[in-house]
Backbone as a chain_set.jsonl record, in Angstrom:
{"seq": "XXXXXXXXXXXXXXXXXXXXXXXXXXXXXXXXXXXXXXXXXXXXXXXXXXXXXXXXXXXXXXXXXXXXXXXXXXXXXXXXXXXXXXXXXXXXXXXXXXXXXXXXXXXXXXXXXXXXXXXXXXXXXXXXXXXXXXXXXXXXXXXXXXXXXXXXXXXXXXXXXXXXXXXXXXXXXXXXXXXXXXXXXXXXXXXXXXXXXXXXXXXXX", "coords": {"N": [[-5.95, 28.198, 12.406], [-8.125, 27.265, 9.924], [-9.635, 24.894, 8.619], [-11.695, 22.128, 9.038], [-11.128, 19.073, 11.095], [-11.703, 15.879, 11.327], [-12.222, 12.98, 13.02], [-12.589, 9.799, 13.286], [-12.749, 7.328, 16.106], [-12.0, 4.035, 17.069], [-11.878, 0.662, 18.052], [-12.088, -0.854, 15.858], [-11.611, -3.488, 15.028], [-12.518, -6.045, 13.674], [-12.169, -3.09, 10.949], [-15.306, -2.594, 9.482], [-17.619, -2.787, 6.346], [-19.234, -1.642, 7.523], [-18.208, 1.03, 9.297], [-16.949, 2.233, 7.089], [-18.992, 3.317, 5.777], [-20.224, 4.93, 7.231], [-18.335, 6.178, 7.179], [-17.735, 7.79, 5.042], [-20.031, 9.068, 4.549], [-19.898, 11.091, 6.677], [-17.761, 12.573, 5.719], [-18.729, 13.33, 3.579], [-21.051, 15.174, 4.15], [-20.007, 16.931, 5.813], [-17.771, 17.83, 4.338], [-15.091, 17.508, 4.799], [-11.621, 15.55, 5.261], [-11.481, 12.283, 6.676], [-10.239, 11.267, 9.528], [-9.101, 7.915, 9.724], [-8.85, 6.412, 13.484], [-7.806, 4.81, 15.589], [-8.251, 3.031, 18.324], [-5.638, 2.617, 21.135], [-5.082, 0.71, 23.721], [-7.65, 0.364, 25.066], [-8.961, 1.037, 28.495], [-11.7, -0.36, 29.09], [-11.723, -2.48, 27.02], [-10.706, -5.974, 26.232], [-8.135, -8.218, 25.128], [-7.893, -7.346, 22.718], [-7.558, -7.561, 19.055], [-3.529, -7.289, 17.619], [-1.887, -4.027, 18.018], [-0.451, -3.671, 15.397], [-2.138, -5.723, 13.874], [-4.471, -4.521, 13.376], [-4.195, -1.735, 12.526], [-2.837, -2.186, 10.303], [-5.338, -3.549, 9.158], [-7.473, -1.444, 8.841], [-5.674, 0.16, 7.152], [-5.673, -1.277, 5.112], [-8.204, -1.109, 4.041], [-9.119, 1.127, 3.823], [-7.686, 1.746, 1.524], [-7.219, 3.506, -1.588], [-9.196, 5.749, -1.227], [-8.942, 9.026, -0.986], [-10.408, 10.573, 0.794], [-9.848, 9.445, 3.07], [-7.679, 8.699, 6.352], [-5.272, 7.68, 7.843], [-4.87, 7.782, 11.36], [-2.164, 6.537, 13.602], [-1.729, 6.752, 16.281], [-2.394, 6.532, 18.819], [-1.544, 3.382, 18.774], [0.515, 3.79, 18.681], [1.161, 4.613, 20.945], [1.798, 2.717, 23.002], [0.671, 2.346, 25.073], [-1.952, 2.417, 27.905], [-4.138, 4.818, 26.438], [-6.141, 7.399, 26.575], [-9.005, 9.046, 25.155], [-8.984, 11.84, 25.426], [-6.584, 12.455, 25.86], [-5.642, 12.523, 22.953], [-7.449, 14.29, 22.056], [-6.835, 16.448, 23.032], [-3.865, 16.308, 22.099], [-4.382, 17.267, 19.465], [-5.644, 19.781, 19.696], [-3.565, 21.496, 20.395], [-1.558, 20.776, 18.403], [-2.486, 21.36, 16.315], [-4.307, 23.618, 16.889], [-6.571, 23.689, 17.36], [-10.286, 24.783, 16.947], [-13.478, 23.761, 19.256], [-15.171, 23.671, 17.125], [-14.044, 23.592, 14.992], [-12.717, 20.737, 15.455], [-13.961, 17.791, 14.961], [-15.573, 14.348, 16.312], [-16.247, 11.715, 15.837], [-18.664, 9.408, 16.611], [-20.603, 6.489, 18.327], [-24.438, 5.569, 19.642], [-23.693, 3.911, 21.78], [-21.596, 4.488, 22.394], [-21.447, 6.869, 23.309], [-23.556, 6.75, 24.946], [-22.229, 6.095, 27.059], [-20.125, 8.486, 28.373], [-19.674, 9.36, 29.888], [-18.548, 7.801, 31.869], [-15.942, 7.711, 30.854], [-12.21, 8.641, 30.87], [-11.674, 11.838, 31.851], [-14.471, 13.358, 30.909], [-15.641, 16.147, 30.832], [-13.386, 17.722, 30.368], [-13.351, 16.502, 27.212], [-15.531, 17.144, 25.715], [-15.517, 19.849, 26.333], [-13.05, 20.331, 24.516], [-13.998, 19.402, 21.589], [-16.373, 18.779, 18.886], [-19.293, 16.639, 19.134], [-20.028, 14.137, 16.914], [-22.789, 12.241, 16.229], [-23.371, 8.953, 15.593], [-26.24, 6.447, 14.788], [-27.292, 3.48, 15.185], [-30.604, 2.54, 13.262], [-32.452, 0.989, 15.073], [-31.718, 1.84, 17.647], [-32.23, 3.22, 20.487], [-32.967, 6.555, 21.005], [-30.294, 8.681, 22.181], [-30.138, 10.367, 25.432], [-29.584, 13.323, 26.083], [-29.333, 14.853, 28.068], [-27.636, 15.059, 30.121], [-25.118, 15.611, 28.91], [-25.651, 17.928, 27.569], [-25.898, 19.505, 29.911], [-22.764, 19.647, 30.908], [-22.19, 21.072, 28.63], [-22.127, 20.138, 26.481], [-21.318, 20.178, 22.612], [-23.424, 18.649, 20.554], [-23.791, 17.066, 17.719], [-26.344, 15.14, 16.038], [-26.431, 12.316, 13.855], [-27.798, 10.961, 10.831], [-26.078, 9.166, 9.029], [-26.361, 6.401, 7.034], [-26.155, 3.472, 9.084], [-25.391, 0.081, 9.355], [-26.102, -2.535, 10.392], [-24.571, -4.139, 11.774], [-21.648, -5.58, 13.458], [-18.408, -5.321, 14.563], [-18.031, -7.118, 16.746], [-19.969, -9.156, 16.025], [-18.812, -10.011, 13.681], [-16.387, -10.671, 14.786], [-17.56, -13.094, 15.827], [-18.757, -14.426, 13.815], [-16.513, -15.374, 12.73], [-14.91, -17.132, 14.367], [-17.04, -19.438, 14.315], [-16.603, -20.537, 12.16], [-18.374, -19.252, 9.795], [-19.061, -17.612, 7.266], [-17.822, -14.08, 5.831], [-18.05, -12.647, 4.095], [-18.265, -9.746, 2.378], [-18.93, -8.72, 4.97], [-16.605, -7.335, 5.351], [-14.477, -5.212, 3.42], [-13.053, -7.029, 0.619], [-10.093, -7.209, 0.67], [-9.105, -6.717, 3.44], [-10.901, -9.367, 4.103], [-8.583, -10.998, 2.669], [-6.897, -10.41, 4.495], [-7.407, -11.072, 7.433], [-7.999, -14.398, 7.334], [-5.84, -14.841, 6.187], [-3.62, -14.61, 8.102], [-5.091, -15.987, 10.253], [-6.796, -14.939, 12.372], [-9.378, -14.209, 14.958], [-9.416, -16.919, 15.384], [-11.188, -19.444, 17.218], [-9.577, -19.824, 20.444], [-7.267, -18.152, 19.792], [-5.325, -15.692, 20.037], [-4.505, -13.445, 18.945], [-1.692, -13.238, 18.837], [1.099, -10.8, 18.769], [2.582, -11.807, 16.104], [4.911, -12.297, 13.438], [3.023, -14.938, 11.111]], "CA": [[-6.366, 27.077, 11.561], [-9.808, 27.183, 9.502], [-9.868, 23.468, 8.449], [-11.916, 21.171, 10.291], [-10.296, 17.863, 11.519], [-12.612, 14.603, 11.623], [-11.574, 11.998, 13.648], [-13.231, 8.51, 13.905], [-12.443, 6.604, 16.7], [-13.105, 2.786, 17.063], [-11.013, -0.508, 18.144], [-11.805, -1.39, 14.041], [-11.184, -5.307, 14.871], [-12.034, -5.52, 12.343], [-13.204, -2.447, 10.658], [-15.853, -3.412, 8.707], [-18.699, -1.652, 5.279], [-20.306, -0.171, 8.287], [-17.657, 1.858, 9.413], [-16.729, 2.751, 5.669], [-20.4, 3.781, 4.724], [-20.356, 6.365, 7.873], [-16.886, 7.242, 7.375], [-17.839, 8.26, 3.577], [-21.325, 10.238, 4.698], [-19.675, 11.929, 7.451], [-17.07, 12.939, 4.744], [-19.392, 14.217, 2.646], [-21.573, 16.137, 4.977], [-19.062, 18.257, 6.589], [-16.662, 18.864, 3.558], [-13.651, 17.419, 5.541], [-11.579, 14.556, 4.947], [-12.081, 11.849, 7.672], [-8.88, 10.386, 10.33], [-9.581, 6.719, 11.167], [-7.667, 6.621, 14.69], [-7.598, 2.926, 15.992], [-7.581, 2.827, 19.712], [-4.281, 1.926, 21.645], [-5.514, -0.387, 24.693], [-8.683, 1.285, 25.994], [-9.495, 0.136, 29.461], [-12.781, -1.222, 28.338], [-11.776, -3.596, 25.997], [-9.693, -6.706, 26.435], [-7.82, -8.876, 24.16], [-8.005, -6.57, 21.268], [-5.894, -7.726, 18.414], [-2.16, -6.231, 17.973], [-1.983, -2.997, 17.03], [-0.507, -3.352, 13.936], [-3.378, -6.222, 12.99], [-5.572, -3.086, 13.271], [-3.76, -0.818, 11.581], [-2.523, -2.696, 8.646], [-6.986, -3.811, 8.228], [-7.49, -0.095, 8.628], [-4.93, 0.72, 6.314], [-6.617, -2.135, 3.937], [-9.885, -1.222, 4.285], [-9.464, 2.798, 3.3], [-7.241, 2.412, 0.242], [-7.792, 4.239, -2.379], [-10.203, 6.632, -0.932], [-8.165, 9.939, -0.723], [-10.604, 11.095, 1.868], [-9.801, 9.228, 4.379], [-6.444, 8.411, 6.639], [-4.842, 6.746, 9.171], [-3.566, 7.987, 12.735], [-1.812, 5.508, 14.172], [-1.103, 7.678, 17.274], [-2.525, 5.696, 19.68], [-1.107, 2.25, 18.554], [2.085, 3.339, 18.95], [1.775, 5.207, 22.58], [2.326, 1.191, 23.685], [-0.424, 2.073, 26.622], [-3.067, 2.581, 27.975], [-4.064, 5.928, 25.436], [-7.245, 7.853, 26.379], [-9.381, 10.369, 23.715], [-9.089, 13.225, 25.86], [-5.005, 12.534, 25.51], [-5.886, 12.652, 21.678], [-8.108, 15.374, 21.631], [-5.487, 17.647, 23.442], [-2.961, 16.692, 21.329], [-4.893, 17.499, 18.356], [-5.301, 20.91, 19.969], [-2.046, 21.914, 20.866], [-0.707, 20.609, 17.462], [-3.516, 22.015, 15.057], [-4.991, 25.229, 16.974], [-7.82, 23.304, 16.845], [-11.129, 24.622, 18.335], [-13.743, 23.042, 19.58], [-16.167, 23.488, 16.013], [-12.903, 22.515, 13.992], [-12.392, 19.356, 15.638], [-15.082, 16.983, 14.954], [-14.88, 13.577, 16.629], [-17.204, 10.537, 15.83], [-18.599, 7.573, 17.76], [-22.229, 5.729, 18.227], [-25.012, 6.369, 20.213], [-23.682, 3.497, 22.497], [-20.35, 5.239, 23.173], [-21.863, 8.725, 23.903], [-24.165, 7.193, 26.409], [-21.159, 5.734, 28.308], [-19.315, 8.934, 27.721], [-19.423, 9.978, 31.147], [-17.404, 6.989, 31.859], [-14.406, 8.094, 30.254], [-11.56, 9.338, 31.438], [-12.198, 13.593, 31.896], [-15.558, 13.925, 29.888], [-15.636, 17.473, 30.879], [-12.496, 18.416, 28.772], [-13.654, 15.75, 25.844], [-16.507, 18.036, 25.433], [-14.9, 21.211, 25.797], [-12.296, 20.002, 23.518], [-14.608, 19.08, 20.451], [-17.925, 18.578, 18.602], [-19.136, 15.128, 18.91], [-20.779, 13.911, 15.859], [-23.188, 10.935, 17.067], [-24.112, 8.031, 14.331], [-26.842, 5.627, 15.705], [-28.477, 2.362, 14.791], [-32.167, 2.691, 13.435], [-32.258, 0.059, 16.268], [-31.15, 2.234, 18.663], [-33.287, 4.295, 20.984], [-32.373, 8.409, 20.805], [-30.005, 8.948, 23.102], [-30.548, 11.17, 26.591], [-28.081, 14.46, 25.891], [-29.591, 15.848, 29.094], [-26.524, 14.857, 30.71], [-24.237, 16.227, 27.918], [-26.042, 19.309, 27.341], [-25.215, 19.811, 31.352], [-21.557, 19.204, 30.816], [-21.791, 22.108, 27.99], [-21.479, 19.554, 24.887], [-22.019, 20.709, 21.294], [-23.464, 17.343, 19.893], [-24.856, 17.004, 16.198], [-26.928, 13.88, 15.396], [-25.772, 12.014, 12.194], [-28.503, 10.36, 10.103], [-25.681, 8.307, 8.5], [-26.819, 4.667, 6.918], [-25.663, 2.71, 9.888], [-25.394, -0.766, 8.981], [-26.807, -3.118, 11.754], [-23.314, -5.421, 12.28], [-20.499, -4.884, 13.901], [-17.069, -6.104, 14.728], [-18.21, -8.564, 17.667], [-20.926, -10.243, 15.589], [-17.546, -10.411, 12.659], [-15.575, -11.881, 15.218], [-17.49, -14.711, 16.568], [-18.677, -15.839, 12.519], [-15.073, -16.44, 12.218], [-15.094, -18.091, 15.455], [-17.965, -20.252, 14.157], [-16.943, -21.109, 10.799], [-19.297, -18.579, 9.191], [-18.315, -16.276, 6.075], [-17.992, -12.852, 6.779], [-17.47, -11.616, 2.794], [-19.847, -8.669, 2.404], [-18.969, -7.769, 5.665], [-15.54, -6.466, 5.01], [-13.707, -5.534, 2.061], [-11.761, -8.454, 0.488], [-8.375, -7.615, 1.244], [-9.69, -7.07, 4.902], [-11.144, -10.346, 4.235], [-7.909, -11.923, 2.873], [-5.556, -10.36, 5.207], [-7.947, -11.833, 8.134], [-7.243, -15.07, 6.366], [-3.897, -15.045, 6.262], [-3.17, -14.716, 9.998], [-5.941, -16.753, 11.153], [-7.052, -14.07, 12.995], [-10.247, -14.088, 15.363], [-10.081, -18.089, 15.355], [-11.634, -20.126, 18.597], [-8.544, -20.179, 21.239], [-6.609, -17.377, 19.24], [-5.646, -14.336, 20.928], [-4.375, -12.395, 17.567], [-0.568, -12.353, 19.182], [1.456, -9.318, 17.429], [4.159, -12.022, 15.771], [4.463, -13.34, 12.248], [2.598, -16.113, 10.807]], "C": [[-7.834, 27.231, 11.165], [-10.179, 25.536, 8.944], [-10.441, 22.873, 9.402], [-11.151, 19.633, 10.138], [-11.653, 17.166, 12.092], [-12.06, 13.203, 12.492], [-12.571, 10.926, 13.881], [-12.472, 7.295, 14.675], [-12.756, 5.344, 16.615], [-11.92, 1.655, 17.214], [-10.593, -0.987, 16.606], [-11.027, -2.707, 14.358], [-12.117, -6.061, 14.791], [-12.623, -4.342, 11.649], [-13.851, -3.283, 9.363], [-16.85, -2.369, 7.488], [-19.326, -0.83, 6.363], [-19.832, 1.306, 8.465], [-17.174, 2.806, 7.967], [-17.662, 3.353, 5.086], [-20.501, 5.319, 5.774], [-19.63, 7.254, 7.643], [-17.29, 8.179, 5.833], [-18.996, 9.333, 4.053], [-20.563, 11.241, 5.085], [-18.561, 13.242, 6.695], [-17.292, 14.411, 4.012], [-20.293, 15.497, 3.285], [-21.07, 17.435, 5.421], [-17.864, 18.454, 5.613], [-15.841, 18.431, 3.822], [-13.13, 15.795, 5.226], [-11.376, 13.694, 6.903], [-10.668, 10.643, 8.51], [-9.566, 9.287, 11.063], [-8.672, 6.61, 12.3], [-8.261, 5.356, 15.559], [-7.059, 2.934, 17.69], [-6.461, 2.098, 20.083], [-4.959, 0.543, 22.429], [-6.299, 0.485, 25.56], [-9.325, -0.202, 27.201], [-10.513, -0.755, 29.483], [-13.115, -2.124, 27.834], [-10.633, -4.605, 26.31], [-9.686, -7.861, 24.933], [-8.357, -8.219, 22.775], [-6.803, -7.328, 20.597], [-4.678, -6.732, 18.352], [-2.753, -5.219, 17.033], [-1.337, -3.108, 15.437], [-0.732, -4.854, 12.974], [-4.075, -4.892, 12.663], [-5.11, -2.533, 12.221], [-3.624, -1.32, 10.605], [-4.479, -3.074, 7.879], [-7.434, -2.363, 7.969], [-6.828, 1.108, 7.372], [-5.585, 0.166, 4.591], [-7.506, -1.464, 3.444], [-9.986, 0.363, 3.486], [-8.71, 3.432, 2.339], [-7.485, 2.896, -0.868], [-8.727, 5.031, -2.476], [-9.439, 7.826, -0.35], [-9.354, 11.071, 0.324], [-10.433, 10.405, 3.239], [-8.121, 8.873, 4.623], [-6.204, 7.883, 7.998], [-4.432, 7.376, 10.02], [-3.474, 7.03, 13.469], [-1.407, 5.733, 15.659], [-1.221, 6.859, 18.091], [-2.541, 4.452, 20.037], [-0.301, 2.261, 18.885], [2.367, 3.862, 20.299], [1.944, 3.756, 23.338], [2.158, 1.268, 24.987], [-1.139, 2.334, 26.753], [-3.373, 4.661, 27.44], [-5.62, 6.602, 25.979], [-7.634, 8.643, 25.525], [-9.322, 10.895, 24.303], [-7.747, 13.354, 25.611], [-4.927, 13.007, 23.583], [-6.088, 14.154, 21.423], [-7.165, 17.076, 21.971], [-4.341, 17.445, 22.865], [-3.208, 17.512, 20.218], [-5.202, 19.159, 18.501], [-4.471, 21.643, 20.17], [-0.92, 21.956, 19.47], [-0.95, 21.323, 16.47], [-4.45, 23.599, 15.557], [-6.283, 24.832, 17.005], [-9.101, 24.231, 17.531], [-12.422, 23.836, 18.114], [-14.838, 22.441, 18.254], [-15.295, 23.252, 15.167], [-12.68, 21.33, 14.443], [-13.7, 18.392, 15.758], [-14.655, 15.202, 15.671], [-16.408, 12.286, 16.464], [-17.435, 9.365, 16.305], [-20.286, 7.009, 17.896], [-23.058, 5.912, 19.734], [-24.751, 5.742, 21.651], [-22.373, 3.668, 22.884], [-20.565, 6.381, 23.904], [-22.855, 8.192, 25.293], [-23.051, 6.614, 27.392], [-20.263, 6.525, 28.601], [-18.495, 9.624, 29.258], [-18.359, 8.94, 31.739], [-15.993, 7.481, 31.849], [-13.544, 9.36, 30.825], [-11.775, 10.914, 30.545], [-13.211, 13.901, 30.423], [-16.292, 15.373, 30.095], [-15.109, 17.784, 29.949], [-13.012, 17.66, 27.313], [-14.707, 16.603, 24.876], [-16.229, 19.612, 25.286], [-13.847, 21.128, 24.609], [-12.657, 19.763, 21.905], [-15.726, 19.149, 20.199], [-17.97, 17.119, 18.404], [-20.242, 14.857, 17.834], [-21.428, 12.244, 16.373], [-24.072, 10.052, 16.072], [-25.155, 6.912, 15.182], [-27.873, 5.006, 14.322], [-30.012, 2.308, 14.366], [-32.731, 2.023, 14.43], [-32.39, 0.631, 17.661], [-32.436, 2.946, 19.536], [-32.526, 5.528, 20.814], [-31.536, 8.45, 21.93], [-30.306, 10.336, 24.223], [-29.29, 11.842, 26.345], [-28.121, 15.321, 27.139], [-28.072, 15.917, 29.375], [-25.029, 15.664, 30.065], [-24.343, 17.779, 28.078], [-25.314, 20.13, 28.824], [-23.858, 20.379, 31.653], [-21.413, 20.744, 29.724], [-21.503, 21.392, 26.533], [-22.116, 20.068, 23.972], [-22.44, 18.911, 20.727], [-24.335, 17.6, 18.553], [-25.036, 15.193, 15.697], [-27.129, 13.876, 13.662], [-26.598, 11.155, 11.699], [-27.733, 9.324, 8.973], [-26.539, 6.64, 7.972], [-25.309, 3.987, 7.951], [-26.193, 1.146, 9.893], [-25.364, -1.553, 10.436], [-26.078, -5.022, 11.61], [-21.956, -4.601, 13.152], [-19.18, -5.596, 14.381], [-17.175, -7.389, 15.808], [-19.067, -9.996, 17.151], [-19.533, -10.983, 13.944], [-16.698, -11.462, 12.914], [-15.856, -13.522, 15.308], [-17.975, -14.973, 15.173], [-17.445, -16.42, 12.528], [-14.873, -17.615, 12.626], [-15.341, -19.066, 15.183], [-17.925, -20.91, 12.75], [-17.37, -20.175, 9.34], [-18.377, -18.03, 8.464], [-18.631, -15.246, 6.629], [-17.369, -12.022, 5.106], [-18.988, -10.82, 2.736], [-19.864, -7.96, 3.811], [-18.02, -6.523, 6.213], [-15.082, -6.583, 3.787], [-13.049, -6.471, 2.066], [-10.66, -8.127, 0.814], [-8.162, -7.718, 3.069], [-10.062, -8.529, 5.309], [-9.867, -11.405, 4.209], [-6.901, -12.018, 3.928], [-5.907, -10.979, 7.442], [-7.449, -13.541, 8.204], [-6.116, -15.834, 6.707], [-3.673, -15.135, 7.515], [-3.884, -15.5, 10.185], [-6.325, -15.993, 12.495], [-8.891, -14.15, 12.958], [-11.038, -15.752, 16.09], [-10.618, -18.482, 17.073], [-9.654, -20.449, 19.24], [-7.514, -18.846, 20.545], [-6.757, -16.192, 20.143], [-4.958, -13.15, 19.812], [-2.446, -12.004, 18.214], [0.26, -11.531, 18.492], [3.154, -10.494, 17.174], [3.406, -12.537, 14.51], [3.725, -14.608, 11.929], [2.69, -16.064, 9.291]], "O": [[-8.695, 27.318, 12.041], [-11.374, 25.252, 9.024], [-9.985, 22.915, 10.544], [-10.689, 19.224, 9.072], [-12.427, 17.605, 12.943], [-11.184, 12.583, 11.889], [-13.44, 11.169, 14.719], [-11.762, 6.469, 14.103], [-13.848, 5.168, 16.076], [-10.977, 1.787, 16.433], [-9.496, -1.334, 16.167], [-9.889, -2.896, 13.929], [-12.563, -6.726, 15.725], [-13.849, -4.449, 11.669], [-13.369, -4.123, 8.602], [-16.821, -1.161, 7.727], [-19.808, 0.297, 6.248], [-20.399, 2.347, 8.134], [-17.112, 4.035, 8.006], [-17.472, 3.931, 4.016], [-20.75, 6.446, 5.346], [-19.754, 8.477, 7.709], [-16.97, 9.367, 5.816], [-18.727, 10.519, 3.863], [-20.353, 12.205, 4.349], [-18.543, 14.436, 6.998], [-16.794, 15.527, 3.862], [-20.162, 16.652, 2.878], [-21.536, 18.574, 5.403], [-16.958, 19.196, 5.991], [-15.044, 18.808, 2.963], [-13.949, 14.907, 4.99], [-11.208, 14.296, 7.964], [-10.319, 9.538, 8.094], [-10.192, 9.264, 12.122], [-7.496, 6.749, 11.962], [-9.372, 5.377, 16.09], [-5.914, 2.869, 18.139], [-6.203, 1.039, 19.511], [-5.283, -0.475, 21.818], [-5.881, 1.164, 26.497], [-9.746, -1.354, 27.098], [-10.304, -1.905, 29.868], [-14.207, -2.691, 27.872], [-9.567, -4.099, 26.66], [-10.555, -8.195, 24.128], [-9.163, -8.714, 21.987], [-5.698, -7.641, 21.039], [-4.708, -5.615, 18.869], [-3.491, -5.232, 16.048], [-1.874, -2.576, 14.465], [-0.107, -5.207, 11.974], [-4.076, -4.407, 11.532], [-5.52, -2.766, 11.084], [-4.39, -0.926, 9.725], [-4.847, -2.95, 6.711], [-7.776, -2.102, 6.816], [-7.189, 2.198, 6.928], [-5.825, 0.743, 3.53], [-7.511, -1.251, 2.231], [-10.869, 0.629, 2.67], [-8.658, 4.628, 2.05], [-8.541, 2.351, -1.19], [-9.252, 5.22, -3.574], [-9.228, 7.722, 0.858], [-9.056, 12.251, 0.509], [-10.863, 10.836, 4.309], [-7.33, 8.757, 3.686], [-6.946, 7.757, 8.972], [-3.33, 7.827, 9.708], [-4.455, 6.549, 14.037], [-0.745, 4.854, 16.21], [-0.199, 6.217, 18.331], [-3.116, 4.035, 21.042], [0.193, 1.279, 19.44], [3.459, 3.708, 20.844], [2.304, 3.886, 24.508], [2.825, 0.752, 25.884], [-1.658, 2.763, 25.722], [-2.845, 5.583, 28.063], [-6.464, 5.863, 25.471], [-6.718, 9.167, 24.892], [-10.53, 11.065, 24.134], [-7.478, 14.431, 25.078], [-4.096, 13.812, 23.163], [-5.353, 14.973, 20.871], [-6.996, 18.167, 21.427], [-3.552, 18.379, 23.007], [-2.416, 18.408, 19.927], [-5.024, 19.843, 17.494], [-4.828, 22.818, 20.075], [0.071, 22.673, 19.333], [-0.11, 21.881, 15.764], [-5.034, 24.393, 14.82], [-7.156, 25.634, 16.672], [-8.945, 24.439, 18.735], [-12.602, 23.275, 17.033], [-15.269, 21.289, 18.203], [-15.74, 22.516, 14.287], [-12.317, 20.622, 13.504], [-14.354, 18.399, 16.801], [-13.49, 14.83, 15.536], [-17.418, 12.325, 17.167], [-16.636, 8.437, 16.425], [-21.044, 7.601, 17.128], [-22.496, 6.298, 20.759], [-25.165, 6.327, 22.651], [-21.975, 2.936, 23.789], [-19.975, 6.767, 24.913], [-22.977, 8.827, 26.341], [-23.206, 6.81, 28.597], [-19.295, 5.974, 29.125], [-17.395, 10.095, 29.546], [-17.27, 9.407, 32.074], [-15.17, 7.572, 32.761], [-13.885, 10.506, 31.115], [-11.94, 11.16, 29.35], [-12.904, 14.415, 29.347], [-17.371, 15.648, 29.57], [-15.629, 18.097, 28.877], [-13.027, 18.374, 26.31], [-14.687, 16.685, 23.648], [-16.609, 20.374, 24.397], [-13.925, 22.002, 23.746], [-11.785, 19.898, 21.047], [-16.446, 19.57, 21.104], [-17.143, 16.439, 17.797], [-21.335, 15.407, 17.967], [-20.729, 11.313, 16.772], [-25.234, 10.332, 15.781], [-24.748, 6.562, 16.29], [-28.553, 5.397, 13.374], [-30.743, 1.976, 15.3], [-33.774, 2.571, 14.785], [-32.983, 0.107, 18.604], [-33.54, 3.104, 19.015], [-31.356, 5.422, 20.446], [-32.193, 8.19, 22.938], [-30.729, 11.356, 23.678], [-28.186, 11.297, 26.35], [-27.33, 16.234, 27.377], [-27.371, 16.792, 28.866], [-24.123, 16.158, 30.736], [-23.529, 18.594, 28.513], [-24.485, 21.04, 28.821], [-23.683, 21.327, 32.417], [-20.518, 21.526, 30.047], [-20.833, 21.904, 25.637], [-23.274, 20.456, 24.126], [-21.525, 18.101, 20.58], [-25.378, 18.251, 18.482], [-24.24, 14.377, 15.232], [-27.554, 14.617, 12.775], [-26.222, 10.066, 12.133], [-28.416, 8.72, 8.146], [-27.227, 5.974, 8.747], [-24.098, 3.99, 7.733], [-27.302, 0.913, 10.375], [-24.695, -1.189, 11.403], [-26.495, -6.173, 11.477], [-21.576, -3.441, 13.31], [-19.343, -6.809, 14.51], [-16.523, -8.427, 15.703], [-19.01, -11.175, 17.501], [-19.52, -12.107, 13.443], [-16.306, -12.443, 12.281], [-15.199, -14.544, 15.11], [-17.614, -16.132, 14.968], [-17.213, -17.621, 12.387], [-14.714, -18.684, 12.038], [-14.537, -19.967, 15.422], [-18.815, -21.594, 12.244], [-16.897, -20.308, 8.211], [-17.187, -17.903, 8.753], [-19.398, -15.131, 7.585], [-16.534, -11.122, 5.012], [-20.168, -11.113, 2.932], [-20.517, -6.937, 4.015], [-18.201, -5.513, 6.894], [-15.136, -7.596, 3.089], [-12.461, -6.929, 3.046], [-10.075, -9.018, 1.43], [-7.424, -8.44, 3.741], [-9.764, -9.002, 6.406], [-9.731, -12.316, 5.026], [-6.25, -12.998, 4.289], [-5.088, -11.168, 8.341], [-6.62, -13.901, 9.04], [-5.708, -16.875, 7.221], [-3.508, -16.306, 7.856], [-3.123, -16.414, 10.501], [-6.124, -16.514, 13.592], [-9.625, -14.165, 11.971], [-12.074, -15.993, 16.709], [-10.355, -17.715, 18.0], [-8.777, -21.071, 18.64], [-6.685, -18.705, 21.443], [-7.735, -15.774, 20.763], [-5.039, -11.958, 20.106], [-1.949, -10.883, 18.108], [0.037, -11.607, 17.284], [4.272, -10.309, 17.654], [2.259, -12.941, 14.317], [3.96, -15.473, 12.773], [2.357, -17.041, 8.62]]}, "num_chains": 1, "name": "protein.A"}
């Protein structure tokens, strides 16, 4: 395989212009088109909405942009899904190696990275492309570098919101246009998704 494979990880509840402005740089930078991949149920996070809220705003959110696409992979493993399970599929399926598979996340995922289930292989497995907040401080790669990681820092415009400060406007009343596309916005909306007492359950409304 000579193609590289992009992968952006991220709960995306909701994704929002931020994620869309990196996903487009990162795009452009490296030539490649860019897989949003919507965590299953990462230990980390609780009460995520259903997977296929996610997916269907995900699906919203990146139409008509023929560089980007959906893997829904880890919505539908219906458990607990880690990225190293990913990243070895993505090898096994695609030949990938570790400078074809690119994998993107923020500077406050990479420093928890050690965390995560087998961040040995995650690192042998890929290049991590690392977007960060002007906000942010630089992250410490000592630790990485240690481990053997290839990391390339991404000067992306990283837009200084993010899906928790999305949630609780809803929460609160607040508008939240400008911070996702409108159909993101209406299909929010429509469910009543994110309200006070709401837990986003995966049934019709």
């Amino acid at each position: 395989m000579n193609k590289r494979i992009l992968l952006f990880g991220g709960s995306f509840d909701p994704p929002h212009i931020g994620h869309l402005l990196v996903a487009q740089w990162v795009a452009e930078e490296f030539a490649c088109p860019v897989r949003f991949l919507p965590n299953g149920n990462p230990p980390h996070k609780n009460s995520l909405s259903a997977p296929r809220h996610r997916a269907e705003m995900v699906r919203l959110a990146i139409a008509g942009n023929s560089a980007f696409s959906l893997d829904t992979s880890e919505l539908e493993a219906g458990a607990v899904y880690y990225t190293v399970d990913t990243l070895r599929r993505y090898q096994r399926e695609y030949g990938c190696s570790r400078e074809q598979l690119l994998f993107v996340l923020g500077s406050d995922a990479l420093d928890a990275l050690d965390t995560w289930r087998d961040p040995c292989d995650i690192v042998r497995l890929c290049t991590l492309v690392v977007c960060r907040r002007s906000s942010a401080a630089r992250p410490d790669l000592s630790r990485l570098q240690a481990m053997g990681a290839r990391v390339v820092m991404c000067h992306a415009p990283v837009v200084e919101i993010s899906s928790t400060d999305i949630r609780n406007r809803v929460r609160q009343g607040r508008s939240i246009r400008y911070y996702v596309p409108d159909a993101v916005l209406d299909y929010i909306d429509r469910h009543g998704l994110y309200l006070e007492g709401k837990c986003s359950p995966d049934v019709e409304r």
